[in-house]
C-alpha positions, 0 to 999 in steps of 0.5 A, spaced: 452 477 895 448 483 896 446 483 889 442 475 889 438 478 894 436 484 891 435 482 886 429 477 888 426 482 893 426 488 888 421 482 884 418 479 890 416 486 892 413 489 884 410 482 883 414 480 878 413 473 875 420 470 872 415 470 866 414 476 865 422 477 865 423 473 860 416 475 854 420 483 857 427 482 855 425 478 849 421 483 846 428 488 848 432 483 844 427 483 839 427 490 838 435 491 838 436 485 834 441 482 839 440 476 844 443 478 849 438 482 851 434 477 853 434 473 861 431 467 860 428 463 867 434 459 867 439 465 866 434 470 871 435 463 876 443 463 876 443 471 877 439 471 883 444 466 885 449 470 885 451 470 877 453 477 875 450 478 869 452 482 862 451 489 861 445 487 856 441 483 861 443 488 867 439 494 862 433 489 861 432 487 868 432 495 869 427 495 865 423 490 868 424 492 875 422 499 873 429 502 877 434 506 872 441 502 870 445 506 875 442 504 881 441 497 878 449 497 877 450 499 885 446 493 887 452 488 884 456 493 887 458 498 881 458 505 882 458 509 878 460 514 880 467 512 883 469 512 875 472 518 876 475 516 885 479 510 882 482 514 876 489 517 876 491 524 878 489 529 872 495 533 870 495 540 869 501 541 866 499 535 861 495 536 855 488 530 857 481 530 855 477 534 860 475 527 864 467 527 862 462 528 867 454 527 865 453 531 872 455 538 870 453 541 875 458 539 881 452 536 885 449 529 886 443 526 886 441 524 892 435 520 894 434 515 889 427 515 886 426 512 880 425 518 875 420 515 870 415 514 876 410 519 877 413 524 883 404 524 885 405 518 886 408 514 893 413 510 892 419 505 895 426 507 895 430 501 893 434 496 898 441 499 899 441 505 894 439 511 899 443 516 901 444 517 909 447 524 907 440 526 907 436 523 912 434 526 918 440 525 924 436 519 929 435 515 922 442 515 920 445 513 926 440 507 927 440 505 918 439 497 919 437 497 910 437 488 913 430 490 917 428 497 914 426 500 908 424 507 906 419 510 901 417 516 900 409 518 900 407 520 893 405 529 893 398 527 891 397 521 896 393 523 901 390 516 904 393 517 912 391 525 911 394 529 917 397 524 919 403 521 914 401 528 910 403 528 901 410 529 902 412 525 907 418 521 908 416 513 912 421 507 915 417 501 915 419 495 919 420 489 914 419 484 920 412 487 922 408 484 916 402 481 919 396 485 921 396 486 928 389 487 932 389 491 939 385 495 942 388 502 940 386 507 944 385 513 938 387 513 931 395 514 932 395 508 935 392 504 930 398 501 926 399 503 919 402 499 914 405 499 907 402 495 902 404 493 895 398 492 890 396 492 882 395 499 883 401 501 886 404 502 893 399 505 899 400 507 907 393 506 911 390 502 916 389 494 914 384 489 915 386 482 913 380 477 913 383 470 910 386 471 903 383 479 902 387 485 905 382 491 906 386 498 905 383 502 910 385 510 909 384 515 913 376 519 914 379 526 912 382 522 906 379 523 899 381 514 898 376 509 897 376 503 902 380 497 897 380 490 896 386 485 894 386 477 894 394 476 898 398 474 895 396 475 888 393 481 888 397 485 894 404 484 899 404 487 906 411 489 906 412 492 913 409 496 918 410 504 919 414 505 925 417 513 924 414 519 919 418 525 918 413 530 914 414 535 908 416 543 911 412 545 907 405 545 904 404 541 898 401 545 893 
């Protein structure tokens, strides 16, 4: 099932220990005095196996993996918007509620951010929750979730400068996660990766010396160089093989 991998790699890639799963859901069940709230070892275990939770364990786990509850519902295969798809014809000549909707404007969210994250900041999109509607063309005919993720460039970020601007919309080859070392010819060819760190997510140049990955960002960039142990501390997660900038300028 989709869901036990997803699942596994939204942890893997957030650095989510089974641990802190478990002290997070307990302070939830706690809070809302009901047990079920709470995902133990055993239990987060059988769900990355293939156990389809309760709706109480599926709103912890959003809460630990930082994704909102709608989006993690779609990851076992439940979306919600398709309530109304599957529902009978509504009959104007029959006196019936109004059918409900929670998007009164007639439109739909389209990319999948989690909205508690800060639009500043760069981030991942979640495995299988993008929306291929809103991708540019050569992307959507090639879409391959299994090898590829996408992620967003935070509006403030500017570690690659000109070259992956604030704004920017990246596709990161999962298959590529290692630092490669070659002799580039200009700083366009010099592979740029996609880290996962304490601080958050990064695009930059890499340089991996035993245990210790070095962020290098670009020379125009306002970024200092950082310093993390792999794995504890950072996961590359993939290289960045396409970029398809913002229009418009970030103000």
């Amino acid at each position: 099932m989709e869901s036990t991998s997803t699942i596994r790699q939204l942890r893997d890639e957030r650095l989510i220990k089974p641990s802190e799963i478990e002290r997070i859901s307990r302070a939830i069940a706690e809070a809302k005095k009901n047990t079920d709230f709470y995902v133990s070892h055993g239990t987060l275990a059988d769900i990355e196996n293939g156990s389809i939770p309760s709706i109480y364990k599926i709103f912890s786990l959003a809460v630990c993996l930082k994704l909102p509850y709608d989006q993690l519902l779609m990851a076992f295969g439940v979306d919600p918007d398709q309530v109304v798809q599957y529902g009978e014809p509504y009959d104007k000549n029959k006196t019936d509620l109004e059918p409900f909707s929670t998007n009164h404007d007639g439109t739909r969210f389209v990319l999948h951010f989690d909205t508690r994250r800060n639009v500043n900041d760069t981030s991942l999109l979640a495995p299988g929750l993008e929306d291929a509607g809103m991708l540019p063309a050569p992307l959507q005919r090639r879409l391959d979730p299994s090898r590829f993720r996408y992620a967003i460039v935070g509006l403030q970020d500017d570690t690659m400068a000109d070259l992956i601007p604030p704004g920017s919309l990246v596709e990161i080859d999962r298959q590529q996660n290692k630092v490669e070392i070659f002799p580039w010819k200009s700083l366009r060819e010099r592979p740029i990766y996609f880290i996962l760190h304490e601080m958050g997510y990064s695009c930059c140049w890499c340089q991996q010396e035993g245990n210790e990955l070095t962020l290098v960002p670009h020379p125009a960039s306002r970024q200092p160089v950082r310093r993390f142990k792999t794995p504890s501390q950072a996961t590359l997660i993939g290289r960045i093989v396409h970029s398809w900038q913002a229009l418009a300028p970030v103000q």
